[in-house]
Structures are given as structure tokens and as C-alpha cells.
N, C-alpha and C positions, 0 to 999 in steps of 0.2 A: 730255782735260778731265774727261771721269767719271773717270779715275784717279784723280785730283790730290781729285775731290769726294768720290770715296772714301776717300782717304786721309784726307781732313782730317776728315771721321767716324768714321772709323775711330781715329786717334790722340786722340777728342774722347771717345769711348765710352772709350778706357780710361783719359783722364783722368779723367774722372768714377767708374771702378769704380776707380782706384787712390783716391781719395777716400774711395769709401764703405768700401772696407777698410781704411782705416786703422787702424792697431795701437798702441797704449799701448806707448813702450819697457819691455821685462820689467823693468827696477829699480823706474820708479814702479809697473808691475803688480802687483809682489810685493809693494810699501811698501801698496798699496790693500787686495789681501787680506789680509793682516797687521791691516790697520787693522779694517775690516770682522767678522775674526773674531773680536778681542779685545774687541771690544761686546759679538760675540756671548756670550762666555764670560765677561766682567762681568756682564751681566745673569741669566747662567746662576747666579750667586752671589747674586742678589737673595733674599728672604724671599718666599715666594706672595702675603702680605699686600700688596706694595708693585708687584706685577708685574699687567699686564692682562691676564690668562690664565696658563696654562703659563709657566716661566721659560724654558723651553729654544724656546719658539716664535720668536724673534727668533733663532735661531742657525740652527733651522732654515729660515729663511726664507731667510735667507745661503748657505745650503751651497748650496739649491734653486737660486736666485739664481745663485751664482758657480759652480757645478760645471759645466752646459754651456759656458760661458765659457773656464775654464781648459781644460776637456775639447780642444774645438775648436783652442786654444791651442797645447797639447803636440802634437797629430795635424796641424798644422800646415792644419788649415781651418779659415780666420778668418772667422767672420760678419758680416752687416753690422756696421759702427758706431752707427749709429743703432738696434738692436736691440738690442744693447748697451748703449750709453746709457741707452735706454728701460726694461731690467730692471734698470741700477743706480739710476735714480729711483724707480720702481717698490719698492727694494729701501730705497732713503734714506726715501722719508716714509713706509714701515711702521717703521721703526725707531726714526724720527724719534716719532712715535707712541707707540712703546711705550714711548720715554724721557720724554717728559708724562707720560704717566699716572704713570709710576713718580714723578716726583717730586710730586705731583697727592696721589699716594696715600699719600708720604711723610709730606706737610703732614696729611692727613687721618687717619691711625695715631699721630701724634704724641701727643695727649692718651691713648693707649692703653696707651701702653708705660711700662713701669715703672724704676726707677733701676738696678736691675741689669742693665738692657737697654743699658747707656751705650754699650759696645765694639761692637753690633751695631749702633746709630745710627750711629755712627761709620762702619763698615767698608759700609754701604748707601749712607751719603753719601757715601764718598772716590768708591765706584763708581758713582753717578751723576755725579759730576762729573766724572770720568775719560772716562766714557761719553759727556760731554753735547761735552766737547772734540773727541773721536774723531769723533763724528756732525757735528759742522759744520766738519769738515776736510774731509768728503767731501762737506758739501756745497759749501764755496768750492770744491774742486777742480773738481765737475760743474758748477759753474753760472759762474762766473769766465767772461767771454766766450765764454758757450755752448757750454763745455768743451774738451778739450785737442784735442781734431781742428780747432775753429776758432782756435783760440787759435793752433795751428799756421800755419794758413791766413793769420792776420793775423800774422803776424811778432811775434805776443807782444807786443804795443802793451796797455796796461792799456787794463782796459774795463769790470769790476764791481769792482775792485781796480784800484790805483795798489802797486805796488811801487818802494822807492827806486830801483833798479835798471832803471825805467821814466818815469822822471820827465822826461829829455831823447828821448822816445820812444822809448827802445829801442833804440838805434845800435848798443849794443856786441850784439847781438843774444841779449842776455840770456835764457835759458829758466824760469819756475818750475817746480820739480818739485815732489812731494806733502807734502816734508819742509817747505816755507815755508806750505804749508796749514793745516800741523798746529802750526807755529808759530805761525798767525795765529788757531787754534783755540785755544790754551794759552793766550796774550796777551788772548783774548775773554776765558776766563772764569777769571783772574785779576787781570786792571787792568780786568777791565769794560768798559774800550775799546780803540781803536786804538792799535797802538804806534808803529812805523814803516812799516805798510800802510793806506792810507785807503781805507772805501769811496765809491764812487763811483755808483750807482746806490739806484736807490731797494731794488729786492729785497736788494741785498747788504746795506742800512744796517737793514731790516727781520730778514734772516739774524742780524747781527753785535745787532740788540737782543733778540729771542729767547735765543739764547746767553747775553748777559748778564744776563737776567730769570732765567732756570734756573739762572744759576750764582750770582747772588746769593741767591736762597732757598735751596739747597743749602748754600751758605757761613755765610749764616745760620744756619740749624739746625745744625750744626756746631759754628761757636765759641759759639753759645748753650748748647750742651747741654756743651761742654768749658769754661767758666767754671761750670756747675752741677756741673758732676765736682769743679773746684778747690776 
């Protein structure tokens, strides 16, 4: 009888550690650093005028961020998930942050800058905008049913997002990967709204109107200053 009690704690402990390690398959891992560093290195192109601090401070916050991550990764000791999780939010609203200000700061230099500064307007807004898609792909990825470990857990049933793919619950046991994130970040902030993903939660609808708010001023200033070129 303590056998059998043991055993069924025993197999219970390591359902639970096989949980908390759980591991990001390396394709979306690789699509998340990819994404993460090309922020970092658009905003490494910003003007000081337009950045909240150092430009290269957001990049370096990433490496800090994601080097013990990978580190662990390659050497094949995986840390908790939830530690994990914990330093990519951690790593999402300082970023999140320093992509406001920059456009914050954009709006506010505007009257500063002169007519032959056009190409520069230009080339600080494409990379805010660029930026502002990138930044809330990663956050629908983290935050989408309290991210991909639970997302896992529930058999991928929408939960902050409605995917078409998810509309008869899920049957075909459909997976999102990061690539449909970044789609849903592209489709934010250029149709401004939903296309064929709806959200469904109040933070997701809160996410998906920030993005929109950032990427209409951005677009603004844009085709405004590219009709005063014409």
C-alpha cells in the first residue's frame, strides 16, 4: 500500500517538474530571438533625440534578457518556465516603454525638424512602426492564454485570441506558432484592426488598441510629411 502511495507521488512530482520545464520548440525559439533582436537593432538606428536614453539600451536589455536563456538552452539545462516567462515580460514592458517614448518624442521633435530632414523622418518612422508590430507579436505570443506552456496544456482552445483555425474548438488540433503573431501584429497596425483573429478578452482588445493608437500617429506623420515632400 505505501508502494502504490509512493508511486502515485512519485509519478505526480514528475508530472509537475515535467511542466515546469517545459521548453519552447527551437523553431518558434529561434522566430522569438530573431524577433526580439531586430527591435533591438531598429531602435539601435533611432536619432538620441527620439530615444529614452542610450539607443543601444533596449538591445542591451535583450541580450542580458535572453543570453542565460539560450545559454542554458545549448548546455541542455533548462530552467524553470515560469522564470523564463518572468524575464521575457520583464523584457517585453521595458521595451514596450522605450517604443512610447520614442514615438512620444517623435510627435514632440516634430516642430524641430527642418525640410531637409524629410528622409530622416521617414526612415525613424518606418522603424517605429516596424518596431511597434514586432513588440506586440510578442506580446500576443506571451500573453494569448497565458502563454505557450498553458496554451499547450489546454489543447490550444482560443482564449485571448479566436483564431479561424479555432472556431469549432480546436478538433483538428490545430497549433499557433509565432509566425501567426506577427501576422496579427502586421494586420494591427496596418488595417488598425482585426483581420481574421478576434480578440476576446478585455487585455487582448486593450493590447490590439495601443498598437493601433501607435501605429496611427506613426502613419500619420508619415504620409503627412510625404504629401509635404510632393
Amino acid at each position: 500500500m505505501h508502494q502504490l502511495h509512493d508511486s502515485s507521488i512519485g509519478k505526480k512530482d514528475n508530472k509537475n517538474e515535467s511542466q515546469s520545464r517545459y521548453r519552447i520548440p527551437i523553431s518558434a525559439f529561434t522566430v522569438l530571438i530573431g524577433i526580439a533582436l531586430l527591435f533591438g537593432v531598429l531602435y539601435l538606428t533611432l536619432p538620441a533625440r527620439i530615444t529614452l536614453g542610450p539607443n543601444w539600451l533596449p538591445l542591451a536589455v535583450i541580450l542580458i534578457t535572453l543570453l542565460p536563456i539560450v545559454t542554458t538552452r545549448i548546455f541542455q539545462h533548462p530552467i524553470s518556465y515560469h522564470y523564463t516567462r518572468a524575464m521575457m515580460l520583464i523584457m517585453l514592458g521595458f521595451i514596450t516603454v522605450a517604443l512610447i517614448a520614442g514615438v512620444i518624442l517623435l510627435i514632440i521633435t516634430l516642430p524641430q525638424r527642418q525640410q531637409g530632414q524629410s528622409v530622416s523622418l521617414l526612415r525613424t518612422g518606418a522603424s517605429l512602426w516596424i518596431g511597434n508590430i514586432l513588440v506586440f507579436a510578442l506580446w500576443y505570443w506571451e500573453l494569448d492564454g497565458g502563454g505557450p506552456k498553458v496554451r499547450h496544456e489546454n489543447g490550444n482552445k482560443a482564449a485571448d485570441f479566436l483564431f479561424p483555425q479555432q472556431a469549432d474548438g480546436n478538433k483538428s488540433g490545430w497549433v499557433p506558432h509565432l509566425i501567426d503573431y506577427l501576422f496579427l501584429g502586421f494586420t494591427g497596425a496596418t488595417a488598425l484592426s482585426p483581420a481574421d483573429t478576434y480578440p476576446l478578452t478585455r487585455r487582448a482588445k486593450c493590447l490590439m488598441m495601443l498598437e493601433a493608437i501607435l501605429a496611427l500617429i506613426v502613419l500619420t506623420i508619415l504620409i503627412g510629411r510625404a504629401v509635404n515632400i510632393l
